[in-house]
C-alpha positions in Angstrom: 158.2 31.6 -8.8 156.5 29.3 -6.6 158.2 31.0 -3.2 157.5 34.1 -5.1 153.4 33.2 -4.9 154.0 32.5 -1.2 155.1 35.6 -0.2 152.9 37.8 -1.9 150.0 35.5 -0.5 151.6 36.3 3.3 151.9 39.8 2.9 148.3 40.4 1.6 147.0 38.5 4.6 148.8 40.7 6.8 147.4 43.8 5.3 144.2 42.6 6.0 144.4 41.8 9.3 146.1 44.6 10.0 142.9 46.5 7.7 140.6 44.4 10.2 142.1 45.3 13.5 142.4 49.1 12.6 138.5 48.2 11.7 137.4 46.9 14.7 139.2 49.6 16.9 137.4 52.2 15.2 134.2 50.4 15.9 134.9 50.4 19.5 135.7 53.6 19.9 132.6 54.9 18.4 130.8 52.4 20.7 132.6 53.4 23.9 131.7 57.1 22.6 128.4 55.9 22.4 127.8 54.5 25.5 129.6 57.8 27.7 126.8 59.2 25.3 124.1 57.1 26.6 125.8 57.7 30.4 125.8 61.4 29.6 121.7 61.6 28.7 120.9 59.5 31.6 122.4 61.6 33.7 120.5 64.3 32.7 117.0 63.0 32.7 117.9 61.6 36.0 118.7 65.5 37.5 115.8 66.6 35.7 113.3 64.3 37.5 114.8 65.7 40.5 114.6 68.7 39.7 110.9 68.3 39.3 110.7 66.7 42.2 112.0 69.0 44.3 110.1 72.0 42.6 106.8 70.1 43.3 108.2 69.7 47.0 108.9 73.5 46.7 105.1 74.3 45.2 103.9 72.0 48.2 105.7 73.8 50.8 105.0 77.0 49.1 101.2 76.3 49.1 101.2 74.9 52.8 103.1 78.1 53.9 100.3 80.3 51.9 97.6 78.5 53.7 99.4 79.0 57.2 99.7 82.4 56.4 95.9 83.2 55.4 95.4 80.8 58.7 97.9 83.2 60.7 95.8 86.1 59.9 92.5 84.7 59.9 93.1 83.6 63.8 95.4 87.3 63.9 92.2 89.5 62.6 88.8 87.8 64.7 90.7 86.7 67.5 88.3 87.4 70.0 91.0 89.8 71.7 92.1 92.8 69.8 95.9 93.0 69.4 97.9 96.3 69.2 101.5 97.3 67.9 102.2 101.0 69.7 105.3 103.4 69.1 107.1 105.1 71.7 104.4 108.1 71.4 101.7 105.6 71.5 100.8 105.8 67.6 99.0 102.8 66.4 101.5 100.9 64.0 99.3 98.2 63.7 95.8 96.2 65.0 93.3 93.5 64.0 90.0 93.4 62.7 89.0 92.9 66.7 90.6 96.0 68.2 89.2 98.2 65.8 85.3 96.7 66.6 86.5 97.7 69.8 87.2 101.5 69.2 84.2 101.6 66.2 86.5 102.7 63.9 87.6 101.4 60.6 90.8 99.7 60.8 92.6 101.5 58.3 91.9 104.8 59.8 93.7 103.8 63.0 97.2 103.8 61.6 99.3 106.2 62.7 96.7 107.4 65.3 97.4 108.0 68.6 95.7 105.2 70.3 94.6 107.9 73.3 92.3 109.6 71.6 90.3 106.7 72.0 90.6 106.5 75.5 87.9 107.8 77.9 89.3 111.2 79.6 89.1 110.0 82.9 91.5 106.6 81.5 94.2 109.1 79.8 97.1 108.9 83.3 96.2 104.9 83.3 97.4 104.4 79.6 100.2 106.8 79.9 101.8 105.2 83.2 101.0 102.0 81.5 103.4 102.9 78.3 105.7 104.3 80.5 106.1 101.2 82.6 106.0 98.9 79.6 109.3 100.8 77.7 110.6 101.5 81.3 111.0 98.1 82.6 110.9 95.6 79.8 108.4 93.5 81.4 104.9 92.7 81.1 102.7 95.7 82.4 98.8 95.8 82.6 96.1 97.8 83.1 92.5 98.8 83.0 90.7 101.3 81.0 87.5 102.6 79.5 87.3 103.1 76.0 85.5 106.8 75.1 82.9 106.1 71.8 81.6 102.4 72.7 81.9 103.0 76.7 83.4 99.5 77.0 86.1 98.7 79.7 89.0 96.8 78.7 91.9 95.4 80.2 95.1 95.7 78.2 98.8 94.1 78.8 101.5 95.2 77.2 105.7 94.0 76.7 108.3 95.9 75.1 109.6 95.0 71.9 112.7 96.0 69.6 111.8 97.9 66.1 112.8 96.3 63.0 115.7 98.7 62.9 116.7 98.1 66.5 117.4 101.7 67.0 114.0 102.1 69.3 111.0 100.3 70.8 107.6 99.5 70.1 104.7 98.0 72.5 103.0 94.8 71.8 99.6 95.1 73.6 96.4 93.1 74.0 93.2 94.3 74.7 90.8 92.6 76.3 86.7 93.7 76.5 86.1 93.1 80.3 82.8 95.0 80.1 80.3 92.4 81.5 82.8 91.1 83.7 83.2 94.7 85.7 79.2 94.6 85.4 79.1 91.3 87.1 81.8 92.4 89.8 79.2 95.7 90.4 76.4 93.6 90.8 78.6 91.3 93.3 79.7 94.5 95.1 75.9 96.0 95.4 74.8 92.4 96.7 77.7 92.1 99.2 76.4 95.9 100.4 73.1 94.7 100.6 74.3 91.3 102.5 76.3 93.8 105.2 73.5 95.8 105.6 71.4 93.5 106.0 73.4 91.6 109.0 73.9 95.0 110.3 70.4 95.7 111.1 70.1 92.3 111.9 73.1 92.4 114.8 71.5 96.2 115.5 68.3 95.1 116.6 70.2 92.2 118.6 72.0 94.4 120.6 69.3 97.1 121.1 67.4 94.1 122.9 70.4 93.5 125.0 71.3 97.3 125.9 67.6 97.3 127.0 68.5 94.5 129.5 71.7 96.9 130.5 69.5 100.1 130.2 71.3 101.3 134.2 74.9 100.8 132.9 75.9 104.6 131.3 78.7 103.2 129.4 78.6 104.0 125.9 79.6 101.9 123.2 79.1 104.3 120.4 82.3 106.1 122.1 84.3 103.2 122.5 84.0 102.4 118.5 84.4 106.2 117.5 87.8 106.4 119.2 89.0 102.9 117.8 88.3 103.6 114.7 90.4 107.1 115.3 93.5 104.9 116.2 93.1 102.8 113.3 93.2 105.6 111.1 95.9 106.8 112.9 98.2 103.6 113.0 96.9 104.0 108.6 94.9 100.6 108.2 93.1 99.3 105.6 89.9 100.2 105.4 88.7 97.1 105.7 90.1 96.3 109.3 88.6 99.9 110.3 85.2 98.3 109.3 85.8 95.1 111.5 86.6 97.2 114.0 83.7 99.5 113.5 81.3 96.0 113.2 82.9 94.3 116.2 83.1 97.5 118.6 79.7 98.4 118.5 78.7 94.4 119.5 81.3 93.6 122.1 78.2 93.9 124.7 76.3 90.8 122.9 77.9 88.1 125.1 76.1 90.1 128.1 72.8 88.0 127.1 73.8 85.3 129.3 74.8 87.5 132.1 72.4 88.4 135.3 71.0 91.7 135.3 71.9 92.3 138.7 75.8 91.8 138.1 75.6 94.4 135.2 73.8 97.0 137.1 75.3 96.4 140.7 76.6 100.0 141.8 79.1 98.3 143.6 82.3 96.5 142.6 81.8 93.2 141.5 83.1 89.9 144.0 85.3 87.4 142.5 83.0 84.6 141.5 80.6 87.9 139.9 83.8 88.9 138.2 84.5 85.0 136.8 80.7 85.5 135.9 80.9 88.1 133.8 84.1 87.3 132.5 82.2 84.4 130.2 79.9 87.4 128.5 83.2 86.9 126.1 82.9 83.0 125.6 79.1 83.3 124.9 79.1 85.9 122.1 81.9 83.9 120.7 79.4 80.9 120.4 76.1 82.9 119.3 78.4 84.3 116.1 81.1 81.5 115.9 79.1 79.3 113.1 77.4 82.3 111.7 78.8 83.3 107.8 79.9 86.7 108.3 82.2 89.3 106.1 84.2 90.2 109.3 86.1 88.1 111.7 83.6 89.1 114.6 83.5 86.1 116.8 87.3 85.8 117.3 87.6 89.7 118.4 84.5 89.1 120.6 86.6 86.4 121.9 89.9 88.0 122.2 89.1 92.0 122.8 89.6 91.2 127.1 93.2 89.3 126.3 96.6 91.4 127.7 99.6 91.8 125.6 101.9 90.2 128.6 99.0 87.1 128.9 97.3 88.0 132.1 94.1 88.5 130.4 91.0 86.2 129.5 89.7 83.6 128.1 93.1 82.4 126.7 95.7 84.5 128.0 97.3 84.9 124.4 100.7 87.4 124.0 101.1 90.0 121.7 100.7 89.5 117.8 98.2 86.1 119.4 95.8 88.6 119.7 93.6 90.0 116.8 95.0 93.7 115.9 91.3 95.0 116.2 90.7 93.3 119.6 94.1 94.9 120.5 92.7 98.0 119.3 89.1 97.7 120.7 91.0 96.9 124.3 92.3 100.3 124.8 89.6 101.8 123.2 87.5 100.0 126.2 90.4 100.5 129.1 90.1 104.7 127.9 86.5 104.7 127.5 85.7 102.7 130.4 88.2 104.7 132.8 87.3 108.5 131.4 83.6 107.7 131.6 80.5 107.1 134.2 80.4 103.8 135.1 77.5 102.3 138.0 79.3 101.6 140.4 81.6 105.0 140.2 81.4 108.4 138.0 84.0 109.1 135.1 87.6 109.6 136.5 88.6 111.6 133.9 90.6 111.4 130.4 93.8 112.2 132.3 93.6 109.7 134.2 92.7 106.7 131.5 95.9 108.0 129.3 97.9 107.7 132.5 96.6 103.9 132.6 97.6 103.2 128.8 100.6 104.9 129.3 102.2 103.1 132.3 101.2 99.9 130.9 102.4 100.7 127.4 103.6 97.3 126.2 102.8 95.5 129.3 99.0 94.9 129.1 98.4 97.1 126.0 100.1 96.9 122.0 102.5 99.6 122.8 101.8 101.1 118.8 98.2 101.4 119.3 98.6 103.2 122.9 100.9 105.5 121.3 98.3 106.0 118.5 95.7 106.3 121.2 98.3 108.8 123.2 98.7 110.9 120.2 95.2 111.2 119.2 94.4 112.8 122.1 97.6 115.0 123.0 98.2 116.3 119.2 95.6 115.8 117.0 92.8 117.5 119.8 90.5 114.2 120.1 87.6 114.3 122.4 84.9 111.6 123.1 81.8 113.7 121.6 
């Protein structure tokens, strides 16, 4: 009975341990399910805060791209250069507030215009060669116009750019009002007119004092410039080296200030030391115009217009391309001039007879190009010494 007791007494305390342990695995089961729970929800509020983060980031970036825009257009539409998006046919695609100022016209009644009608007449080849240049060439082309309502002139450049299809091109252009600057560069030219002019008269009255002083000597240095300037036109020079020529020509004789009367009206040929005296007529003009501001290179053709292509002539004895084109010029100019014409100490042999001169000496004393220029002149074209 007793063992009986005992064994019961066992086998309850089993069951309740065993009651216990099933118990207590329960309870951590719900607590590990609990805490994967508590993982879980973390989790989530931790995405969402950077979630909201990054949309904040996003409204930031969204705001700061907003205000680059309006920025963009703001410096886009009053730019103080107008901006231009042509087609192929030169329709306006697109412009700022600027380029329609420009053309007086409200913006949105420039789309789809062709931007030509607002060119002056006289401006219509310019912007057409200009847009033909542009798509032709892919490179950046400019070029000036006048605009026809507001009169202004404007320089515009121009590059080639794809369409948004890629299937043609468009030109980017910008337009530039150079108005006051092509007023300023009118005023310079008028001034620099007035400036030659004035040295002009100035070196005219000069050399009417001097010609006085050489009033026996028939030669005539009106002819000498007229038939220089002929072979300069001839050989196709600018026109600015016809005008030093035309400048310098008509004052070769200036150096003759410091030269005896006598020796320039002797009616016989000169002796050598007379010669060497004359001969410095050359080095004195050279000095009276050397430090003098001019617009044309006068005192190194004075200098140079006695100097021989083969270096037997004077002061220097420079060669060839040495020498000044317009004192190479002005040299046979003088040689034909000087031979054809009276002289005081012989008449005029003839213009036979100075083209013979030129001719043998054709790249021996004179520029070979400019003797046959001078040659030509008078054998095709029919020039005579008026």
């Amino acid at each position: 009975m007793e063992n009986k007791t005992k064994s019961d007494k066992s086998l309850k305390t089993e069951h309740l341990r065993k009651s216990a342990e099933e118990h207590l695995g329960k309870s951590k089961a719900k607590s590990e399910a609990f805490g994967y729970t508590q993982t879980l929800i973390h989790e989530l509020r931790v995405h969402q805060i950077e979630l909201e983060v990054q949309n904040e980031e996003l409204r930031k970036a969204q705001h700061e791209l907003q205000v680059s825009r309006d920025n963009y257009f703001d410096f886009y539409n009053f730019s103080p250069v107008g901006y231009f998006t042509f087609d192929e046919k030169g329709l306006i695609l697109d412009l700022n507030l600027t380029s329609a100022t420009l053309l007086g016209v409200a913006r949105q009644e420039l789309i789809r215009r062709n931007f030509q009608s607002y060119v002056s007449p006289d401006s219509h080849p310019s912007f057409y060669a200009f847009c033909k240049k542009v798509l032709e060439t892919d490179t950046k082309q400019d070029c000036e116009l006048k605009l026809d309502a507001s009169a202004c002139a404007v320089l515009m450049e121009g590059i080639s750019i794809s369409d948004e299809d890629g299937h043609g091109k468009r030109i980017r252009a910008v337009m530039v009002d150079i108005t006051e600057r092509k007023g300023m560069e009118e005023k310079l030219r008028k001034g620099k007119e007035m400036l030659e002019k004035a040295m002009k008269n100035t070196l005219h009255v000069l050399m009417s004092t001097i010609e006085q002083r050489m009033a026996q000597a028939p030669k005539n240095r009106q002819r000498e410039v007229e038939l220089a300037r002929a072979i300069a036109r001839e050989m196709d020079l600018s026109a600015e080296l016809i005008e030093n020529i035309s400048v310098a020509g008509s004052i070769l004789d200036l150096g003759y200030i410091s030269v005896p009367v006598e020796l320039l009206s002797k009616p016989l040929g000169l002796t050598g030391i007379e010669s060497q005296i004359v001969q410095t007529h050359v080095q004195t003009g050279y000095e009276i115009l050397k430090d003098i501001e001019l617009p044309w290179p006068l005192a190194e053709i004075m200098l140079q217009h006695h100097e021989r292509t083969d270096g037997s002539g004077y002061p220097h004895g420079l060669k060839n391309d040495a020498i000044l084109l317009e004192a190479r010029i002005l040299a046979v100019a003088d040689t034909v001039e000087g031979i054809c014409c009276d002289q005081t100490y012989r008449p005029g042999l003839g213009i036979e007879k100075a083209l013979e001169e030129i001719e043998k000496n054709r790249g021996i004393l004179y520029d070979e190009h400019v003797v046959d220029a001078c040659l030509k002149l008078f054998k095709e074209r029919g020039f005579k010494f008026e």
